[in-house]
N, C-alpha and C positions, 0 to 999 in steps of 0.2 A: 394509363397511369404515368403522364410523363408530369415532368418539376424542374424546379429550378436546382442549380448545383447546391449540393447537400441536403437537398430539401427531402421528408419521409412522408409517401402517402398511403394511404388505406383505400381498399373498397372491402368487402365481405368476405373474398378468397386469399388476398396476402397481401403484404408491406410491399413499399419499394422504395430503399432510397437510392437519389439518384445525384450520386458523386461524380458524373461527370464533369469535366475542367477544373479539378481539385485536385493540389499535388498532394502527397507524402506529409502526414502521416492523419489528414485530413477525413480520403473515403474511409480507412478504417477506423478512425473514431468518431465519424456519425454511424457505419454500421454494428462497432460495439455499442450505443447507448439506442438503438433499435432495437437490437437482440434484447438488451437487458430489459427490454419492454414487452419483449415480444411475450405470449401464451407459449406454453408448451405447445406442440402439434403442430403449429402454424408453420407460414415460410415467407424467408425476407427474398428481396428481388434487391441485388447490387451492381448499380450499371456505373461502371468507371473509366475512365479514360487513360489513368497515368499506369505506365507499364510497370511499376512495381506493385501494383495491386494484386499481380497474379503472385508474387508469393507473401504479398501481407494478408491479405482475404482468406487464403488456404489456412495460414497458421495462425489469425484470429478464429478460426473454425473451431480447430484443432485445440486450440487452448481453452476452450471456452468451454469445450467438449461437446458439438453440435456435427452435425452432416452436412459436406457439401453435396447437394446433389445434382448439381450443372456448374460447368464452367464453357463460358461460349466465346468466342473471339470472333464478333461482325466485320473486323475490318474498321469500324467507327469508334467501337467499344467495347469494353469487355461487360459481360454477364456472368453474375454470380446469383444461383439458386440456394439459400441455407435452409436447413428442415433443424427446429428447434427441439428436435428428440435428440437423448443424451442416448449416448451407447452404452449400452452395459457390458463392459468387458469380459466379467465372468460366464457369458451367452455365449461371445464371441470362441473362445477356449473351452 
């Protein structure tokens, strides 16, 4: 599943868009209108290059109210795993 910068692809198992060499505020406004597309259940794959992605990524998550479930630093890129299930806080408590 690789692409061109910004570009979002599909197969059957999960998204991924691929914001690598796109500065600020860029990868996360192609991975807010992914999400916004996305199914419930499913999971986006966010590969980024620019080093404030690791705290816009977190808190586009967070705001959006979804799960990060990977955060990976290759050395090339970063990797961002999102699971599009909302938390329920009153579970959580």
């Amino acid at each position: 599943m690789t692409g061109e910068a910004g570009k979002t692809t599909a197969d059957s198992t999960a998204q991924q868009v691929d914001a690598r060499d796109l500065k600020c505020p860029l990868p996360v406004l192609h991975a807010r209108r992914a999400l916004t597309r996305l199914p419930a259940g499913q999971e986006l794959e966010v590969l980024c290059t620019d080093p404030v992605s690791v705290i816009d990524i977190p808190n586009l998550v967070r705001e959006m109210g979804f799960v990060l479930k990977e955060t990976v630093n290759s050395g090339e890129h970063y990797r961002f795993v999102i699971a599009t299930v909302q938390l329920d806080i009153e579970q959580e408590n």
